[in-house]
C-alpha positions as CSV (number, residue, x, y, z in Angstrom):
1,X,45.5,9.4,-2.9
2,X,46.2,12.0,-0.2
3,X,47.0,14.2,-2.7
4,X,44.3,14.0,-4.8
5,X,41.4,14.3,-1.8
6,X,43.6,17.8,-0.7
7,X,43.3,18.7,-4.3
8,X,39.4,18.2,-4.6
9,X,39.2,20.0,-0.9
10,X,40.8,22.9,-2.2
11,X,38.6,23.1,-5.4
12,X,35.3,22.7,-3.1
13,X,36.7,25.3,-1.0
14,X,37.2,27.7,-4.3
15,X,33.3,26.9,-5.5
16,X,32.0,27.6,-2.2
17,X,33.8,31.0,-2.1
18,X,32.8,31.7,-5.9
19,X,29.2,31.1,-4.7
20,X,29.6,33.3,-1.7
21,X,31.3,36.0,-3.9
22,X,28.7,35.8,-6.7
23,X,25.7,35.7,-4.4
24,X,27.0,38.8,-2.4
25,X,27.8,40.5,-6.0
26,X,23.9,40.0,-7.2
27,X,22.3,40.8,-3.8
28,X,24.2,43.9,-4.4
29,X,23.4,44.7,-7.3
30,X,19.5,43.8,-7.1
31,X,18.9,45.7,-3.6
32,X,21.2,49.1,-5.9
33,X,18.7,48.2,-8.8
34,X,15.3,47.7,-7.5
35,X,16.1,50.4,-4.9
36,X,16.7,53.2,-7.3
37,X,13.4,52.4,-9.6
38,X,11.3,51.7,-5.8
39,X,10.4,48.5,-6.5
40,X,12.2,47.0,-3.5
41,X,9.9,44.4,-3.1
42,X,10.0,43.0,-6.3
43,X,13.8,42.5,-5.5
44,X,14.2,38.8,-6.9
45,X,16.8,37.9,-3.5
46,X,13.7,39.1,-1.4
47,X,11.2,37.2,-3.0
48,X,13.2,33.8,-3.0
49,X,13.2,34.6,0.6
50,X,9.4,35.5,1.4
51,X,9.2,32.4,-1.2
52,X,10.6,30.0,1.4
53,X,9.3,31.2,4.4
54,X,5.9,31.0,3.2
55,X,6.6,27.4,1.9
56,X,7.8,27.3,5.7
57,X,5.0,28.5,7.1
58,X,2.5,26.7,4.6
59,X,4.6,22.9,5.7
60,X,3.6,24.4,9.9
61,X,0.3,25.4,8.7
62,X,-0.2,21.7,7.4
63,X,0.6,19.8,9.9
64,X,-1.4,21.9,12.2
65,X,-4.4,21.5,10.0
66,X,-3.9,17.5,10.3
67,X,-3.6,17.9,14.3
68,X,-6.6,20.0,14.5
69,X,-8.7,17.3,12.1
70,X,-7.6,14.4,14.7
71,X,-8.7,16.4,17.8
72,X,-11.5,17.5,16.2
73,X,-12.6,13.8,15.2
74,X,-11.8,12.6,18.9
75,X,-13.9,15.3,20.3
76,X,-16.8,13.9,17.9
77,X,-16.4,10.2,19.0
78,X,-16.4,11.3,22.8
79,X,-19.5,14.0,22.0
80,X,-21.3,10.9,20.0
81,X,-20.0,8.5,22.6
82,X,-21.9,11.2,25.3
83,X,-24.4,11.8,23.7
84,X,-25.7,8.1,23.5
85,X,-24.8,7.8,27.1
86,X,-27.3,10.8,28.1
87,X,-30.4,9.4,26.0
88,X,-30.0,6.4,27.0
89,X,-30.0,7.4,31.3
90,X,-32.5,9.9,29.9
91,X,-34.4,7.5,28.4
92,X,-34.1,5.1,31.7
93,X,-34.9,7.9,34.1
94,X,-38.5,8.6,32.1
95,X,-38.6,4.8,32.5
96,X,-38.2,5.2,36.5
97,X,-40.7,8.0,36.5
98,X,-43.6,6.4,35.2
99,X,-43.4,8.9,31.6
100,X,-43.1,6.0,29.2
């Protein structure tokens, strides 16, 4: 059993370092192609990059949206809530006064 769990350690441990090697091999050779015809920003390995980040920054910008909506619908209950309040003391004062 031992012997089998080294053996499947040692072939993860080869995939990983395949991976590594071919992922160094075509950053290579995109940033030597797309530098030469300059297009570097069309560089496939850049765009999977900018692609994530945005999708990073778009998951932020989303939950920021839904925080901003919730403080913006407090701030309407308390202005409503306020609002009522001052017509009605308003209203009471004008009362006082001898106006209605």
């Amino acid at each position: 059993m031992e012997n089998t769990v080294e053996k499947l350690e040692a072939l993860f441990a080869k995939a990983e370092r395949d991976l590594d090697f071919m992922s160094r091999t075509l950053r290579s050779e995109f940033a030597a192609q797309f530098e030469e015809s300059g297009e570097e920003e069309l560089n496939p390995v850049h765009l999977v990059s900018r692609l994530s980040r945005a999708r990073t920054r778009l998951e932020t910008l989303r939950s920021e949206r839904v925080r901003c909506e919730e403080e913006r619908a407090k701030v309407e209950d308390e202005l409503r809530v306020l609002t009522t309040a001052n017509g009605n003391l308003l209203r009471s004062l004008q009362v006082k006064a001898g106006l209605k």
